[in-house]
Z-matrix of the N, CA and C atoms (Angstrom, degrees):
N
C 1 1.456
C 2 1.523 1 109.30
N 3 0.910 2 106.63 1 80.97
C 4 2.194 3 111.31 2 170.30
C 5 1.412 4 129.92 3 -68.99
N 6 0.679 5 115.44 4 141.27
C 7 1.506 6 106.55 5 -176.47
C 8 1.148 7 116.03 6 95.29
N 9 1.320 8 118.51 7 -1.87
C 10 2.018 9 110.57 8 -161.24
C 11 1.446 10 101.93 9 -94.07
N 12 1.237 11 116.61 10 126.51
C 13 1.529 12 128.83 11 -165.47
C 14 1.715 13 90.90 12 -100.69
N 15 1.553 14 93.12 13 143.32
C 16 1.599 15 103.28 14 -171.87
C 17 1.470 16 101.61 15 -96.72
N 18 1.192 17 137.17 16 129.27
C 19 1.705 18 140.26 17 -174.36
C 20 1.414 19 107.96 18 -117.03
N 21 1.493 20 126.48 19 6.75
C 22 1.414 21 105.48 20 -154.38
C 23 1.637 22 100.60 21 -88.24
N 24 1.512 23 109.01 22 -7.91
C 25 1.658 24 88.18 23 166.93
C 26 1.523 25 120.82 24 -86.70
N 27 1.370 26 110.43 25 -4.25
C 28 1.417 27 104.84 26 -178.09
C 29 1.554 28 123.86 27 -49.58
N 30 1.343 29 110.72 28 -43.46
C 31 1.554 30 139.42 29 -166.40
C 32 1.464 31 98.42 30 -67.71
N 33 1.274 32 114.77 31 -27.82
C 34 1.650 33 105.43 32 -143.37
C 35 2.197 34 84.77 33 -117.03
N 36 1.194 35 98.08 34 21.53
C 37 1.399 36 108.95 35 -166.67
C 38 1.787 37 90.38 36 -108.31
N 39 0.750 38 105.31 37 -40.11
C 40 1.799 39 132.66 38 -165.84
C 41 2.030 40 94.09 39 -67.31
N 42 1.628 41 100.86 40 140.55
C 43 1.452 42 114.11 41 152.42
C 44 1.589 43 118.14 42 -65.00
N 45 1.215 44 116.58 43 98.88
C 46 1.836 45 131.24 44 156.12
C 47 1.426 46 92.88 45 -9.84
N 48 1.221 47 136.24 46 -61.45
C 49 1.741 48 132.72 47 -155.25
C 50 1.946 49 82.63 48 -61.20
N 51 1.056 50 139.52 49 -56.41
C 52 1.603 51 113.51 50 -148.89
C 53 1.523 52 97.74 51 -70.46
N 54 1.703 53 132.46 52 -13.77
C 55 1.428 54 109.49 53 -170.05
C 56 1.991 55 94.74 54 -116.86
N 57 1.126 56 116.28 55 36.38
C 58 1.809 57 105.32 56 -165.42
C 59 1.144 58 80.37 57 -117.93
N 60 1.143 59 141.81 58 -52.40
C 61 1.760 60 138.67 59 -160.39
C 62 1.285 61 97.51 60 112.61
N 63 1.273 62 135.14 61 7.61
C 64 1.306 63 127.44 62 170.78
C 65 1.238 64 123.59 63 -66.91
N 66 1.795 65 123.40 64 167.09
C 67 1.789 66 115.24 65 175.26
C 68 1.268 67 121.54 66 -96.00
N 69 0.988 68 139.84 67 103.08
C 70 1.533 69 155.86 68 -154.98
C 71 1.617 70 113.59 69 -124.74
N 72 1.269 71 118.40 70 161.73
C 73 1.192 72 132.68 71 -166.64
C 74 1.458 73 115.06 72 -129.12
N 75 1.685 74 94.00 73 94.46
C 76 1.656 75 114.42 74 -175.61
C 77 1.302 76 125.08 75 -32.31
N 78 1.267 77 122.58 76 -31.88
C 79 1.123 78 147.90 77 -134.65
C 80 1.667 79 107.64 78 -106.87
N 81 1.432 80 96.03 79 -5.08
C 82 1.817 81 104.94 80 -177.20
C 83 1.516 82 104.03 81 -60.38
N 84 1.538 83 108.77 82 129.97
C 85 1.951 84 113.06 83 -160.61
C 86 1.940 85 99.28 84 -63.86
N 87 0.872 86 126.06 85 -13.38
C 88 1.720 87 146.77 86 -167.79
C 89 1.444 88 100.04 87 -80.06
N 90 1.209 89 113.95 88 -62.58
C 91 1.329 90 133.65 89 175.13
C 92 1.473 91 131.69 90 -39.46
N 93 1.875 92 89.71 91 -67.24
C 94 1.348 93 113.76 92 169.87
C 95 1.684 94 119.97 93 -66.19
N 96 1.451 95 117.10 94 -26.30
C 97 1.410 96 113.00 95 171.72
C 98 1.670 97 113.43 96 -79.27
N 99 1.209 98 107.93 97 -2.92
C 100 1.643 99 102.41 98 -166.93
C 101 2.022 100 89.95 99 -99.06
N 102 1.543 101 108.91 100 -48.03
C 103 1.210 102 105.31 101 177.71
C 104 2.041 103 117.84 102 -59.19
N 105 1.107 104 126.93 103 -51.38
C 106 1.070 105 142.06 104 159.95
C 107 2.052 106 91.12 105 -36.54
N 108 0.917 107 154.71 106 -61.32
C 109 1.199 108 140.19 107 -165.26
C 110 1.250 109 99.45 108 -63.28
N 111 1.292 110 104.30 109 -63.18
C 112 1.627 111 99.46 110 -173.68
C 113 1.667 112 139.31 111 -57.55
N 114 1.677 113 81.40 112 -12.95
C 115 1.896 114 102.79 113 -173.19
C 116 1.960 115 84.98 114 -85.40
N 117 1.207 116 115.23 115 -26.46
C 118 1.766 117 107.28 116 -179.20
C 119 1.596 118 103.87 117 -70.13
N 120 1.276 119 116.10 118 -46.79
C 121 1.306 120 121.85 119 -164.69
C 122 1.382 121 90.20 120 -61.06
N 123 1.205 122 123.67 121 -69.21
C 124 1.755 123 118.49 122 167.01
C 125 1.412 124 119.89 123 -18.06
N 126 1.176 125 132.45 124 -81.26
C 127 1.218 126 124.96 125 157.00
C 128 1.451 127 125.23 126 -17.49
N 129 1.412 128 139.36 127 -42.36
C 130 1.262 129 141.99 128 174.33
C 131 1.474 130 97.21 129 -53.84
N 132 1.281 131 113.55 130 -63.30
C 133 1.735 132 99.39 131 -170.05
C 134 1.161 133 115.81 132 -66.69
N 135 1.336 134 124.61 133 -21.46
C 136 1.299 135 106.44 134 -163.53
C 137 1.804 136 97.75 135 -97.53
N 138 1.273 137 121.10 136 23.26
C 139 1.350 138 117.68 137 177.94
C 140 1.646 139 99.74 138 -121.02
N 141 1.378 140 130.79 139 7.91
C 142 1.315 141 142.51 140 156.45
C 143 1.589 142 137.96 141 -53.21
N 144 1.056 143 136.90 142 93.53
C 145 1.296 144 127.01 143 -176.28
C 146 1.632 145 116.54 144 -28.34
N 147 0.993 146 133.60 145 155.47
C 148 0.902 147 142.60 146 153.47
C 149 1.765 148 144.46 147 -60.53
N 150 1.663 149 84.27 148 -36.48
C 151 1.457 150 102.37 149 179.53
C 152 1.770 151 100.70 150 -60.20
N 153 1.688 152 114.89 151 -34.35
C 154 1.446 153 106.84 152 -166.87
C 155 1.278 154 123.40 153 -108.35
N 156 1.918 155 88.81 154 83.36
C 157 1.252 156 115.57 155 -156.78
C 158 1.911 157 110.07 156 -67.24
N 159 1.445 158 107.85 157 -2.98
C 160 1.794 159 106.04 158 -177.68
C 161 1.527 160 113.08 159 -96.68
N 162 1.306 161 101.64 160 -21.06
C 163 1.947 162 124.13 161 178.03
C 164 1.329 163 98.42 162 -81.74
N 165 1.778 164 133.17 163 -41.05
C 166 1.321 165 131.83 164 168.60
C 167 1.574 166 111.85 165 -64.02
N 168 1.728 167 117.49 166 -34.89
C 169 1.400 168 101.29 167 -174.26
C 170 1.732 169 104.53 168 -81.57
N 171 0.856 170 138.69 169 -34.10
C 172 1.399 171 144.88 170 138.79
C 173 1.270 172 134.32 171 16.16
N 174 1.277 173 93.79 172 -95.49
C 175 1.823 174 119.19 173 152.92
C 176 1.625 175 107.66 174 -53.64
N 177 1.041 176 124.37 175 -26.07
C 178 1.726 177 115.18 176 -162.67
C 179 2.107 178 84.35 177 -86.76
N 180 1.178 179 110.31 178 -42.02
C 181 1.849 180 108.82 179 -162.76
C 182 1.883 181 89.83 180 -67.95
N 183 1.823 182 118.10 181 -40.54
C 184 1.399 183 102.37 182 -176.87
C 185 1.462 184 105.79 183 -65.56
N 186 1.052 185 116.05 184 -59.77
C 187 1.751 186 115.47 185 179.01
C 188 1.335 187 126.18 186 -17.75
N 189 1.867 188 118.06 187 -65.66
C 190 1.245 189 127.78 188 -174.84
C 191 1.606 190 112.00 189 -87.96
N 192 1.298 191 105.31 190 169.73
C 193 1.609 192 115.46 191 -169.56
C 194 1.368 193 80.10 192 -67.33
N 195 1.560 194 117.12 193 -62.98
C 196 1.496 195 115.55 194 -162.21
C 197 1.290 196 112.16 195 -147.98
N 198 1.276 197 127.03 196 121.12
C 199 1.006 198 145.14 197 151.46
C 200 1.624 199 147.07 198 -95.30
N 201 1.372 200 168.33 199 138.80
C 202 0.788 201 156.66 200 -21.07
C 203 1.354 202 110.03 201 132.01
N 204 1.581 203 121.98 202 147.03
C 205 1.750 204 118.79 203 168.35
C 206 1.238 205 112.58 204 -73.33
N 207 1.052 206 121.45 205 168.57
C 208 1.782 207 127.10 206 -163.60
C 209 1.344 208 126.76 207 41.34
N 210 0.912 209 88.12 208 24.33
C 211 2.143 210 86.01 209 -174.33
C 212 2.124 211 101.17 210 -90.62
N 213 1.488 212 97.69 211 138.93
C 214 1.398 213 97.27 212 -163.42
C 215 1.570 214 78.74 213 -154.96
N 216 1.788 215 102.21 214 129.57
C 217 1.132 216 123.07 215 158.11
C 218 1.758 217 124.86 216 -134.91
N 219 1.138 218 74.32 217 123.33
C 220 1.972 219 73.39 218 172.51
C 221 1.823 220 131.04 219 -94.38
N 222 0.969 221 86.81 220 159.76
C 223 1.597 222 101.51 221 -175.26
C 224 1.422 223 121.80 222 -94.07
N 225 1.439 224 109.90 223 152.44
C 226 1.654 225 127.21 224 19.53
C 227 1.790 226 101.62 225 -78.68
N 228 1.300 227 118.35 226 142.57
C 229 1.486 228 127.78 227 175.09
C 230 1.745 229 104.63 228 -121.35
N 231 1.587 230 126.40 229 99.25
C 232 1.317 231 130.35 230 157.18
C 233 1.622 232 123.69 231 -83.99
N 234 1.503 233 106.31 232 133.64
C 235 0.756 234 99.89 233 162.39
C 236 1.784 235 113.94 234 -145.97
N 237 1.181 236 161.69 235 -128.59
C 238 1.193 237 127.84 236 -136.19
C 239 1.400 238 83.44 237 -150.24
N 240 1.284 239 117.12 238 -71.41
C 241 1.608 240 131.80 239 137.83
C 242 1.648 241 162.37 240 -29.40
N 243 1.855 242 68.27 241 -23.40
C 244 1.600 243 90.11 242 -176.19
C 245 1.407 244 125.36 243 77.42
N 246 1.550 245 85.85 244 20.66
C 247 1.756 246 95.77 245 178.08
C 248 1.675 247 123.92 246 85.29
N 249 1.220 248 98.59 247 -1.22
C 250 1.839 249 119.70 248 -169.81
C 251 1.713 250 98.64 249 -44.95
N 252 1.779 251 103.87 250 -64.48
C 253 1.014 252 126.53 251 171.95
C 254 2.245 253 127.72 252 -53.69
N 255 1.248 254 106.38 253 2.06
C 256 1.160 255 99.01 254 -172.52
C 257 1.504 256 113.87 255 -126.32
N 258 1.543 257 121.22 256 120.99
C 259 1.105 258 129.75 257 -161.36
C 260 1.360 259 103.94 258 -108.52
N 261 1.094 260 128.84 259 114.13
C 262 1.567 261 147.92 260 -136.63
C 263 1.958 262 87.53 261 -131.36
N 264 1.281 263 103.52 262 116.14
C 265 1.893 264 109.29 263 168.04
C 266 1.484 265 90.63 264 -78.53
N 267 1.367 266 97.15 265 -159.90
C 268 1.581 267 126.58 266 -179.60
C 269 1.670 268 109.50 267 -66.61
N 270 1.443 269 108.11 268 168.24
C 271 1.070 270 104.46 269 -174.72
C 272 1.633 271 143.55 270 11.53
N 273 0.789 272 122.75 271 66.45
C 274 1.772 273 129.21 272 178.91
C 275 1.278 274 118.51 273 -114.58
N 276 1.093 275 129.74 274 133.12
C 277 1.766 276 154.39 275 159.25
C 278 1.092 277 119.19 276 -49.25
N 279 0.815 278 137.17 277 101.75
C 280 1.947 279 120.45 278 160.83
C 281 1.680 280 96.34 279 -116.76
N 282 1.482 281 108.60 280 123.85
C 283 1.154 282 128.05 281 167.87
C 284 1.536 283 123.55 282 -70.99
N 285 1.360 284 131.23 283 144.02
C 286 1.686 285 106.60 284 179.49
C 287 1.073 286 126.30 285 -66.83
N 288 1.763 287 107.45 286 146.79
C 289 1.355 288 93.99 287 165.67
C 290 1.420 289 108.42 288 111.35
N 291 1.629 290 106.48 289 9.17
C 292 1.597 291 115.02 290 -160.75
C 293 1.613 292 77.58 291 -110.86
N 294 1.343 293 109.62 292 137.41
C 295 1.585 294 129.68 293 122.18
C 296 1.368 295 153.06 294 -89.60
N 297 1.349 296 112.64 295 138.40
C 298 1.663 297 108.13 296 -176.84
C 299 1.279 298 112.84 297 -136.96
N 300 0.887 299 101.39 298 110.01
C 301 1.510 300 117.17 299 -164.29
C 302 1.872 301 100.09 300 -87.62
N 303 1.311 302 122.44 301 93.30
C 304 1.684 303 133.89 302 -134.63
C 305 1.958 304 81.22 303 -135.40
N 306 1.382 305 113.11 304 49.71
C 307 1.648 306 120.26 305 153.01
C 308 0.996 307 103.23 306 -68.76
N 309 1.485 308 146.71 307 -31.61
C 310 1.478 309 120.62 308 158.74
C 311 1.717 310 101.81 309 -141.03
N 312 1.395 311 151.33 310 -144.49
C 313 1.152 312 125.92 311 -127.26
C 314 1.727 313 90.14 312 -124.35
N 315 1.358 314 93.58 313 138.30
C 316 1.875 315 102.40 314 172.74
C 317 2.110 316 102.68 315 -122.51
N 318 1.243 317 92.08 316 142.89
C 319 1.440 318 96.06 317 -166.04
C 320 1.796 319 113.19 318 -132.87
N 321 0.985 320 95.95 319 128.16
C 322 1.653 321 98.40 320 -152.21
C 323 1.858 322 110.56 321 -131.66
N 324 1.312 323 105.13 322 100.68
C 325 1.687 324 124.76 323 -169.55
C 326 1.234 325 92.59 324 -31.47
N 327 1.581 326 119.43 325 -168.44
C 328 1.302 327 154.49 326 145.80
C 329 1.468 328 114.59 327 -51.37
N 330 1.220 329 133.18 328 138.18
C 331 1.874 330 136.84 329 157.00
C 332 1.147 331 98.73 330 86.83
N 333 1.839 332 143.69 331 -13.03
C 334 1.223 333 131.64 332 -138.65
C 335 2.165 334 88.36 333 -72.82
N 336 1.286 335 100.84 334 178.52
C 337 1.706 336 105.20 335 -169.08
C 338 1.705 337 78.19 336 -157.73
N 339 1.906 338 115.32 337 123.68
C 340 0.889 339 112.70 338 175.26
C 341 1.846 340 101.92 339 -124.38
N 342 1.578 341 105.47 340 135.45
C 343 1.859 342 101.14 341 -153.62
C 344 1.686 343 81.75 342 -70.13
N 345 1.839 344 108.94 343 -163.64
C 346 1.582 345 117.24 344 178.03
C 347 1.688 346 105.85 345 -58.37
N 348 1.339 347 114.45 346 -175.05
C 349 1.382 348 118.44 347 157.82
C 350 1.575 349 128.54 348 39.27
N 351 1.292 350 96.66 349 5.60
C 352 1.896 351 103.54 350 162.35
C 353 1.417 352 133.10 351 -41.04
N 354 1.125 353 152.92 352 117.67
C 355 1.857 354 127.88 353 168.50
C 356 1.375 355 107.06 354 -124.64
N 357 0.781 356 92.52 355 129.27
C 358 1.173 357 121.30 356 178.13
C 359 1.778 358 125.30 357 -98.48
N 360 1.677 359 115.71 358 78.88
C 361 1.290 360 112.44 359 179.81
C 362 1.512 361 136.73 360 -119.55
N 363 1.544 362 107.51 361 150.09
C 364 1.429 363 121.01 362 -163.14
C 365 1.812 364 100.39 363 -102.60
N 366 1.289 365 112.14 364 -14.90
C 367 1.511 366 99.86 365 -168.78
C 368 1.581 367 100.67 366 -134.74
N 369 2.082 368 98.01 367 119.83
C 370 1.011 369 133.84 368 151.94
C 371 1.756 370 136.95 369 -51.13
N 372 1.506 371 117.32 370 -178.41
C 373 1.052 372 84.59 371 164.57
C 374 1.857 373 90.61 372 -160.72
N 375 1.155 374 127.70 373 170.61
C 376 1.459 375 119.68 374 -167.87
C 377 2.171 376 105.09 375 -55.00
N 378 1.646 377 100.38 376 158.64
C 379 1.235 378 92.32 377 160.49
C 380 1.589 379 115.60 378 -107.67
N 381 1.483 380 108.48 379 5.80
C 382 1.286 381 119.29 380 -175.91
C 383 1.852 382 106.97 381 -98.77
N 384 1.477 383 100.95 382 99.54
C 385 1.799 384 120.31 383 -169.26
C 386 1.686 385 95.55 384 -41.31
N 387 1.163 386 132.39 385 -57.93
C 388 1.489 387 126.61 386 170.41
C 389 1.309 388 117.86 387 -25.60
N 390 1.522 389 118.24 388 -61.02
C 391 1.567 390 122.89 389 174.18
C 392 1.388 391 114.10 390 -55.92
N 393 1.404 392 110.45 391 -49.80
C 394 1.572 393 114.56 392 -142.01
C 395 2.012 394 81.35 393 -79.01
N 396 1.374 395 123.67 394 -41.49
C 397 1.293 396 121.95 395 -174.60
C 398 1.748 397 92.53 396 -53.25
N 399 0.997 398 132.08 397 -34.04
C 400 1.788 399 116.00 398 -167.14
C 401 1.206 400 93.14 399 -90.48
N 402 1.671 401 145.72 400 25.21
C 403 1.375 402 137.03 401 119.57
C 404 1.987 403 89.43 402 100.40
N 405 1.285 404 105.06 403 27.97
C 406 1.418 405 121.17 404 -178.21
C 407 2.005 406 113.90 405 -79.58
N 408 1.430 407 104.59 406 131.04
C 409 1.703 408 86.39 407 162.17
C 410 1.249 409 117.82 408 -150.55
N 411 1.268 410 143.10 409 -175.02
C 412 1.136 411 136.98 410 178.40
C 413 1.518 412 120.78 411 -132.79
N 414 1.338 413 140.56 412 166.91
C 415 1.617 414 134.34 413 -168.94
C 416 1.359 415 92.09 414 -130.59
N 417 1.358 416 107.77 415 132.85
C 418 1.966 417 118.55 416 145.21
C 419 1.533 418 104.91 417 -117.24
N 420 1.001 419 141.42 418 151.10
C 421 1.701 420 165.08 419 -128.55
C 422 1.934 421 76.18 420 -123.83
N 423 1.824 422 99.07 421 156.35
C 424 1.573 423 116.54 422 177.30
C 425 1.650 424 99.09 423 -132.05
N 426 0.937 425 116.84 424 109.47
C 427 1.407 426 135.47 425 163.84
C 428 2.027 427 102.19 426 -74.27
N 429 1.214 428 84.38 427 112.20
C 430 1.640 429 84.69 428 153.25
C 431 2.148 430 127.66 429 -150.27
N 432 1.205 431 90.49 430 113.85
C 433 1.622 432 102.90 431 -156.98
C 434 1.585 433 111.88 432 -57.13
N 435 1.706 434 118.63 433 151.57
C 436 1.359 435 105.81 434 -165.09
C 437 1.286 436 121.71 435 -69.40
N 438 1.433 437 127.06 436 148.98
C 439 1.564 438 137.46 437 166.70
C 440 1.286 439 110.30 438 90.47
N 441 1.914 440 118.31 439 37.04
C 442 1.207 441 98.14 440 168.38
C 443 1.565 442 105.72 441 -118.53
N 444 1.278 443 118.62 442 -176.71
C 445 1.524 444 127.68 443 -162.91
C 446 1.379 445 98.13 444 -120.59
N 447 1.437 446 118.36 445 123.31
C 448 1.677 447 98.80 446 -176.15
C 449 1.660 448 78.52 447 -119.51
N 450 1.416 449 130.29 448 154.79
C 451 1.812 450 130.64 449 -150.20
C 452 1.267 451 85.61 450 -121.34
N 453 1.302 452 99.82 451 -157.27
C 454 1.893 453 109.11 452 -151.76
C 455 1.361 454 107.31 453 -81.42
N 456 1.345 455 127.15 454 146.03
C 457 1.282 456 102.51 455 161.91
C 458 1.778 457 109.38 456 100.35
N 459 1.452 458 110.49 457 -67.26
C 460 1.262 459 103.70 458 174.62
C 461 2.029 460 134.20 459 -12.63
N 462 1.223 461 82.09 460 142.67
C 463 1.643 462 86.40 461 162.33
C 464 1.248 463 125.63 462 -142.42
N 465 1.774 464 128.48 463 134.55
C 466 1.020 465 100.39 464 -175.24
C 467 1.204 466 110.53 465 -137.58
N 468 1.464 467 134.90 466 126.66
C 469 1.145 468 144.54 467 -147.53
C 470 1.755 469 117.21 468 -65.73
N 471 1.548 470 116.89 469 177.56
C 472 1.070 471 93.33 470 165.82
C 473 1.789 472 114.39 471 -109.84
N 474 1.385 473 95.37 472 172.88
C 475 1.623 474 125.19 473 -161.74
C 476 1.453 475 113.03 474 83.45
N 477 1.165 476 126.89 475 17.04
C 478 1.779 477 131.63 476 -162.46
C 479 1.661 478 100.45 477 -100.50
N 480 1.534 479 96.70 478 122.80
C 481 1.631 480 99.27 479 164.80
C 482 1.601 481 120.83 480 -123.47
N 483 1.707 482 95.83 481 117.70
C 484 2.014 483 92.64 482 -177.47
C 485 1.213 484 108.82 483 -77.34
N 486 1.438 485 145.82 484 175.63
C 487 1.262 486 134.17 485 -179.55
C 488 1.357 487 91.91 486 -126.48
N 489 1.166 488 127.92 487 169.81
C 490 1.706 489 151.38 488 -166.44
C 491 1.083 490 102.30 489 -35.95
N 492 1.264 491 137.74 490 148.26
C 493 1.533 492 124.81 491 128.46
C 494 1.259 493 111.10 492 98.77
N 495 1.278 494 119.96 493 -0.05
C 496 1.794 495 131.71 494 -171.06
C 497 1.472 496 116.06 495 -97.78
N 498 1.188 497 128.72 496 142.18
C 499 1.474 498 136.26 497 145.32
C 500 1.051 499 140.74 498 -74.13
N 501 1.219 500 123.45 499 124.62
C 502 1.539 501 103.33 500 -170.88
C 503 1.794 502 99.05 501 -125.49
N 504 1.485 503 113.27 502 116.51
C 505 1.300 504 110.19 503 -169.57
C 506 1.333 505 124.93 504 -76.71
N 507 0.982 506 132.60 505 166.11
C 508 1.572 507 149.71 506 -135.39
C 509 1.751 508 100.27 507 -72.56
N 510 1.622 509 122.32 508 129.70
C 511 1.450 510 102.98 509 161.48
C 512 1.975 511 103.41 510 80.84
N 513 1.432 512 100.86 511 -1.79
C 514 1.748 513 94.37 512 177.45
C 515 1.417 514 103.71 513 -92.29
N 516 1.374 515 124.99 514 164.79
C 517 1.078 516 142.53 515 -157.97
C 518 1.832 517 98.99 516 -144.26
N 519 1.563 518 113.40 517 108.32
C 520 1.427 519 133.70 518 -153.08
C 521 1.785 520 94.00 519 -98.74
N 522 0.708 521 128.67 520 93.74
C 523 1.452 522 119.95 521 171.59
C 524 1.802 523 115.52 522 -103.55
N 525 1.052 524 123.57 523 -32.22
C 526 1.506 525 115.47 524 158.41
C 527 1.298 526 115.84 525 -115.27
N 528 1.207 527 143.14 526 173.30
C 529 1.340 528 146.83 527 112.52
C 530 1.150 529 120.92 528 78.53
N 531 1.475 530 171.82 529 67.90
C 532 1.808 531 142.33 530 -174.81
C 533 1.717 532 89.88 531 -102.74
N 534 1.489 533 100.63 532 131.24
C 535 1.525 534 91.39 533 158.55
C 536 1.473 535 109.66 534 -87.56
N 537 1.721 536 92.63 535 178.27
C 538 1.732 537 93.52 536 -171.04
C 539 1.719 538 100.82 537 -78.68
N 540 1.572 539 98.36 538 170.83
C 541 1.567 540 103.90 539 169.30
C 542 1.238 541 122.12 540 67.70
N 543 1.750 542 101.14 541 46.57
C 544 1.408 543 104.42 542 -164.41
C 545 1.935 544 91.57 543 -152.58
N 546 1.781 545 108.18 544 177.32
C 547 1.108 546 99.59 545 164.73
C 548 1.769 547 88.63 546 -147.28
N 549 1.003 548 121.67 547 146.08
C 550 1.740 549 141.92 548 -157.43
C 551 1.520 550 95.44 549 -160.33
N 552 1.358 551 93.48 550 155.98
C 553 1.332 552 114.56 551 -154.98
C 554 1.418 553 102.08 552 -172.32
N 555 1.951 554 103.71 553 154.67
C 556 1.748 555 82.50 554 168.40
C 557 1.858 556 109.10 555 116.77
N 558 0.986 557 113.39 556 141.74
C 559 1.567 558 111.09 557 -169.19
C 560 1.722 559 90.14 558 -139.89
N 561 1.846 560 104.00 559 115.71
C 562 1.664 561 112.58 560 -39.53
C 563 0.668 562 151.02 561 -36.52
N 564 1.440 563 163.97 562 143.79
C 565 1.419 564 152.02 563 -137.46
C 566 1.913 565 103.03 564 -103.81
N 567 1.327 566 95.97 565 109.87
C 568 1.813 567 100.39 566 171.33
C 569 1.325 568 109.36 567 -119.60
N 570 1.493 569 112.15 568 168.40
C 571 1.319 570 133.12 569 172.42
C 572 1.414 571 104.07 570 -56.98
N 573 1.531 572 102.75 571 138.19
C 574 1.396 573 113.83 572 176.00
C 575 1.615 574 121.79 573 -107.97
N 576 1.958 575 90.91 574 -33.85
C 577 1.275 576 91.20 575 -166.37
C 578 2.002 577 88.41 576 -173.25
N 579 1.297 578 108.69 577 143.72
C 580 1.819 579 120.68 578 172.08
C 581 1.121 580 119.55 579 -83.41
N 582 1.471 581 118.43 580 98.84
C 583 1.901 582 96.50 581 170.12
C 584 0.997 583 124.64 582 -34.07
C-alpha cells in the first residue's frame, strides 16, 4: 500500500471541545491558524485543472482524514477544515459546489453520489442569544451510510445519520435521522417511500 499518509497524530493535535459536543470558542488564535492552513491547502485543489485527474486524486487522499479509490470531487469544493475532518470510502462523487462544513468529523460509506450544491453540516451554534452573542458553537459528527445519493441542493444538518442505500431528494433539508433503504425528501426531510 504506497502512498498511505499516516494522520493519527493529527486528531490528537486538535482541542477535545471541536469533537465532544461541547461549547467552545472558534475563534481560539491556535485554532484559527491551523484551520486557515488547511482552508489554503483547500484552495490548491480547487485551483487545479481538471484534466490532471492523478495530481487531483492525490491532493484529494492529502486533504481528507480518509479517503478511498475512486473518490472524485469537483470544484469549487468548501469545506471548513479543508476536509481534515472528512472520511470519504471508495468511490464517491461530489458534485460542484458542495460544502462541508467538517468542524468535527463527517463520514461517508462507499458509492455515496453527492448532486451540485449539497452541505453538509457538523457545526451548530447556541439557541440561547447570550451564548451565541459570545460568538460560541458546538460540533455533532454526520454519519452517512454507503450507496446513498443525497440530490441537489440538499442540506444536512449536524448530528444526522442516513443509513445505506437511501435517497435523499433534491433541495431536502435532513434534520434527524434517515433510515437506510428508503427515499425521503422534503424540508424537513421525511420518508416517502421503502425500497
Amino acid at each position: 500500500m504506497d502512498n498511505i499518509i499516516d494522520k493519527s497524530a493529527m486528531f490528537q493535535e486538535e482541542p477535545a471541545c471541536l469533537h465532544n459536543g461541547e461549547l467552545y470558542d472558534p475563534n481560539m488564535p491556535e485554532l484559527q491558524k491551523k484551520q486557515m492552513g488547511y482552508m489554503d491547502e483547500l484552495d490548491l485543489y480547487n485551483k487545479m485543472c481538471h484534466s490532471d485527474i492523478e495530481t487531483r486524486r492525490a491532493k484529494l487522499k492529502e486533504l481528507l482524514a480518509e479517503c478511498g479509490e475512486g473518490c472524485y470531487v469537483e470544484t469549487p469544493f468548501r469545506a471548513n477544515f479543508g476536509g481534515k475532518h472528512v472520511h470519504f470510502g471508495s468511490n464517491i462523487y461530489v458534485n460542484s459546489g458542495c460544502t462541508f462544513v467538517d468542524d468535527t468529523h463527517i463520514y461517508v460509506g462507499d458509492c455515496c453520489q453527492f448532486g451540485p450544491n449539497v452541505i453538509v453540516a457538523t457545526a451548530a451554534h447556541p439557541t440561547d442569544p447570550a451564548l451565541r452573542e459570545k460568538g460560541l458553537q458546538f460540533n455533532k459528527p454526520v454519519h452517512i451510510g454507503r450507496n446513498c445519493w443525497i440530490g441537489a441542493g440538499s442540506i444536512i444538518l449536524p448530528g444526522v445519520t442516513i443509513g445505506e442505500n437511501t435517497t435523499i431528494g433534491a433541495g431536502s433539508v435532513v434534520t434527524k435521522d434517515i433510515p437506510a433503504n428508503v427515499v425521503a425528501v422534503g424540508n424537513p426531510c421525511r420518508v416517502i417511500r421503502t425500497l
